[in-house]
N, C-alpha and C positions, 0 to 999 in steps of 0.2 A: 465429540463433534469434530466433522474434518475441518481445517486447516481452511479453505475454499470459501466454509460456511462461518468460519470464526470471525472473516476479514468483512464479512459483508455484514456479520452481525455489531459488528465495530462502527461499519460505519454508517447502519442504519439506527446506533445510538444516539448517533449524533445528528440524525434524523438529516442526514446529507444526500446528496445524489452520488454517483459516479462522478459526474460533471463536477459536483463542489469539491469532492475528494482531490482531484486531478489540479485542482487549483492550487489547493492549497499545497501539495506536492510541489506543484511548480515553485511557488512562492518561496517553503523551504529549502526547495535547491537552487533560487536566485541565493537565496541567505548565506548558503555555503558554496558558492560560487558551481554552484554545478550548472550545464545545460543541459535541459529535456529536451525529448522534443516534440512536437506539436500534440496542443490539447487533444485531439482527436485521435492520436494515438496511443496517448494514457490513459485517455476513456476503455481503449480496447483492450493497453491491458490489464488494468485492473480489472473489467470483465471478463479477462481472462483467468486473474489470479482467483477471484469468487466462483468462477462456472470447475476452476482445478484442471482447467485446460494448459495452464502458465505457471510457472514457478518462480517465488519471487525472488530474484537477484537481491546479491546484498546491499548494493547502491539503494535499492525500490526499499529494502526492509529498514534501513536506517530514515531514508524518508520519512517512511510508516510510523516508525519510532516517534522522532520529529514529527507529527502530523500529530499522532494520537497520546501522547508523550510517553511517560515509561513503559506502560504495559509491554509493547511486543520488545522493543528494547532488552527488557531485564527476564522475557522469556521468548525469545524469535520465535522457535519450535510452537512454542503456545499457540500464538497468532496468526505466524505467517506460516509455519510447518518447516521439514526438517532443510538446513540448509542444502543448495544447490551445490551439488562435488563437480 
């Protein structure tokens, strides 16, 4: 399974939107003092990241990490697919 389909299947376990993903994203990165930036544009990329249009940055993959907890963490490649060079 691509990488694209893996993130969407993550976060249709958790029986979430785009929208609720993006939230919580945010929330994490109040947490660790990051700023995003506006919801409407993490919506896009994360539909980005699932359509395999977008590659995820390591900032977004530790989110994700933090979002979904260990899984992509303890395998990035697994989840998010091979890091961005």
């Amino acid at each position: 399974m691509a990488a694209n389909a893996r993130l969407r299947q993550a976060r249709q376990v958790f029986e979430w939107t785009q929208g609720d993903l993006a939230h919580r994203m945010i929330e994490a990165a109040k947490a660790r003092g990051i700023r995003l930036g506006a919801l409407g544009t993490l919506k896009g990329l994360i539909c980005g990241w699932e359509q395999g249009k977008l590659t995820v940055s390591q900032t977004y993959r530790e989110l994700l990490a933090t979002v979904y907890g260990s899984g992509c963490r303890s395998s990035p490649a697994r989840m998010c697919g091979p890091s961005p060079r």
